[in-house]
N, C-alpha and C positions, 0 to 999 in steps of 0.2 A: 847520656841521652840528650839529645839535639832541642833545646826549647824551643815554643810554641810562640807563633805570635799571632795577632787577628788584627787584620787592618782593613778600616771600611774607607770608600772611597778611591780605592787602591786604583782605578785604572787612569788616573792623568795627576798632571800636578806633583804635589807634596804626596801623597799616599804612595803614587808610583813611585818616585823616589826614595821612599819608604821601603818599601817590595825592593828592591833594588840593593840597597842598602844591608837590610838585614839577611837577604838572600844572599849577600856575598860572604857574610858573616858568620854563614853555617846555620839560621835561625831554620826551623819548618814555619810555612806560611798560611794563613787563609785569608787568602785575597776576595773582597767583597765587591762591589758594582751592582751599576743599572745597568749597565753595556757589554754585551753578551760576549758580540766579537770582540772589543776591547780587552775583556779579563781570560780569553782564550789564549790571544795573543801574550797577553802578557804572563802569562799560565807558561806557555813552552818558553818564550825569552827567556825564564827564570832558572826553568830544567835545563835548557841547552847549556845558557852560559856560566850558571853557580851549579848543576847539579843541582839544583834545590829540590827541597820534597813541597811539593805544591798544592793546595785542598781552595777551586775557585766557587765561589759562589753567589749567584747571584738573584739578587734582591733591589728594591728598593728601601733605606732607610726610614721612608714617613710612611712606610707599611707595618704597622703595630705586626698585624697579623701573620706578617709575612718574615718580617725579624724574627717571632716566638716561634712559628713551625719552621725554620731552617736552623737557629742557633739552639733552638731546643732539642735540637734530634743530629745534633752532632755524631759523626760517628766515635767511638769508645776514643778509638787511639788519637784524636785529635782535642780532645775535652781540657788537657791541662793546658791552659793556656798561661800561660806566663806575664806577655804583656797584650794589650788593648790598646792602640791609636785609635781614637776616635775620631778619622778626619773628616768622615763626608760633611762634608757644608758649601753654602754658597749665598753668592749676594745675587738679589732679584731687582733693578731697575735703581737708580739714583734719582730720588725724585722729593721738592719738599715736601712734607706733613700731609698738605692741604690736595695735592695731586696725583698722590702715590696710589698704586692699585692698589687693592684688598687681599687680590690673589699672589700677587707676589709676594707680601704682607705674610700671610697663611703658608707658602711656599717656605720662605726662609723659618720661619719657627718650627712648622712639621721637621723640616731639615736637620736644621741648627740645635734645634733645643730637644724636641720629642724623638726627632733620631738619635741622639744622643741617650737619651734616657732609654730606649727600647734598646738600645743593644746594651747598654751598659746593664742595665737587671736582667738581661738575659745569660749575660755571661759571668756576673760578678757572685752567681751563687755556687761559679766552678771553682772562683778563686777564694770563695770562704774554705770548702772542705780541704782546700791545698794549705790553706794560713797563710798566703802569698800570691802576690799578684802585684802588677805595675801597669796604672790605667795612666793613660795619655791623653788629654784632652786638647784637640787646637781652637785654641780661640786665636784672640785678632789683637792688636793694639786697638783697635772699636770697641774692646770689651773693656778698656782703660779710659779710650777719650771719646766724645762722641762731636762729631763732626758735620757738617752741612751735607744734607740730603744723603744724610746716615742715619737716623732712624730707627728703624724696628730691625736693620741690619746690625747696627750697635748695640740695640737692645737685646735680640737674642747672642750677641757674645758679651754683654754685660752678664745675660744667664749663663753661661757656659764658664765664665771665671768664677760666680757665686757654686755653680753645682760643684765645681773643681771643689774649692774651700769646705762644703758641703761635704763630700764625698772623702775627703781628707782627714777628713773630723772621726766620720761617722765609720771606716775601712779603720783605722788604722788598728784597733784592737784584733783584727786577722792578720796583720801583716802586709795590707794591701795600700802601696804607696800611690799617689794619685800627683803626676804633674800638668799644669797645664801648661803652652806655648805660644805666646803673644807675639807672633810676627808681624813689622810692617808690611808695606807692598813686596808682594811675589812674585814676579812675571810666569804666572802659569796660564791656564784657561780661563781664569778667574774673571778677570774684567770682561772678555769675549760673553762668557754668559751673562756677566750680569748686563752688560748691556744688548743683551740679546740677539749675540752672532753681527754688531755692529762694529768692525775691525778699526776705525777711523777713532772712535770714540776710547774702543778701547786700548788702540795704543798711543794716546793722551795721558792713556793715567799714567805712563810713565815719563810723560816727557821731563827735561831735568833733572831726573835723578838715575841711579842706577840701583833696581832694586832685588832686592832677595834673589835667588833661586830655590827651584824647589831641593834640590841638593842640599844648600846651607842649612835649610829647616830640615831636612831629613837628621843632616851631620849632628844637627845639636840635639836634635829627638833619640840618637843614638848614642850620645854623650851621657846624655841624661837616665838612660835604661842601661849600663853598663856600671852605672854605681853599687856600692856594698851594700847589702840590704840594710843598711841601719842609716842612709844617706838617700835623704830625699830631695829634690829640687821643686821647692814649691811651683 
């Protein structure tokens, strides 16, 4: 039987890569998004080129309500789910303390923190009756150091490494392994939102170096979910 996996934020970036990845791998999928078109397209990519068995659906994460009546009403054959990426997140505006919006502020934490929590209790009561499960959480290296006109963006993946630890603690008597993944810069969509569709700005934040792809973060997210169950990667 083909394992399960639930990945939100699936339609760009690291998620997509994701979807990509384990779709080539033989996994079944449920690919999550805000972007309608986006996870349609990405829905047939998946059956044309792996054959994959594909379940899209879409939501927004910092919709409590909207998480419980979709992931609560799973259909039967997709309920075991095996592993959980928790990728949807984003950064909202680089700005210090004293000038930063409120709303982006509120944006990232909905996001970051309470999207995380709303899907993770939505799905982790599938993975108690199984005695098994492997949740993935992405946080940041923001969630280790915190940086200029970082902020309440380091702050909610400060929470995202404590929920990990958290969640690690408290799972592990089901059998339910919890890693999280601290990547540096990523050249995905990332910087383009956070600086709000400003292209100039955001491709600065890579000048000098040469960073991540979302591939690499996929590679090691999939490294990491192919271990014995008794081998966890904090």
């Amino acid at each position: 039987m083909k394992k399960i996996i639930l990945i939100t934020g699936a339609t760009s970036g690291i998620g997509q890569a994701c979807a990509r990845k384990f779709a080539s791998a033989g996994y079944q999928i449920i690919i999550t998004g805000r972007r309608s078109e986006r996870l349609a397209a990405l829905k047939v990519e998946l059956e044309q080129q792996f054959d994959a068995t594909i379940l899209a659906l879409e939501f927004d994460v910092q919709d409590r309500k909207a998480v419980e009546a979709t992931l609560g009403n799973l259909p039967e054959a997709w309920q075991s789910i095996d592993i959980l990426i928790n990728n949807a997140g984003l950064a909202a505006g680089r700005d210090f303390f004293e000038d930063a919006n409120m709303d982006d502020w509120e944006t990232m934490l909905n996001t970051n923190v309470h999207g995380l929590l709303y899907v993770s209790k939505a799905i982790v009561p599938l993975m108690v009756v199984n005695k098994k499960g492997h949740i993935i959480n992405m946080g940041s290296v923001a969630g280790k150091e915190v940086y200029e006109k970082g902020n309440v963006y380091c702050a909610s993946k400060f929470a995202v490494d404590a929920l990990s630890k958290a969640m690690r603690i408290d799972l592990l008597k089901y059998n339910i392994k919890v890693t999280a993944i601290h990547p540096g810069a990523v050249e995905t969509e990332f910087a383009l939102v956070r600086f709000k569709g400003d292209a100039d700005k955001a491709a600065a934040t890579y000048t000098g170096i040469k960073p991540l792809s979302g591939d690499d973060v996929a590679d090691t997210i999939f490294y990491c979910s192919q271990l014995p169950p008794h081998v966890c990667i904090n």
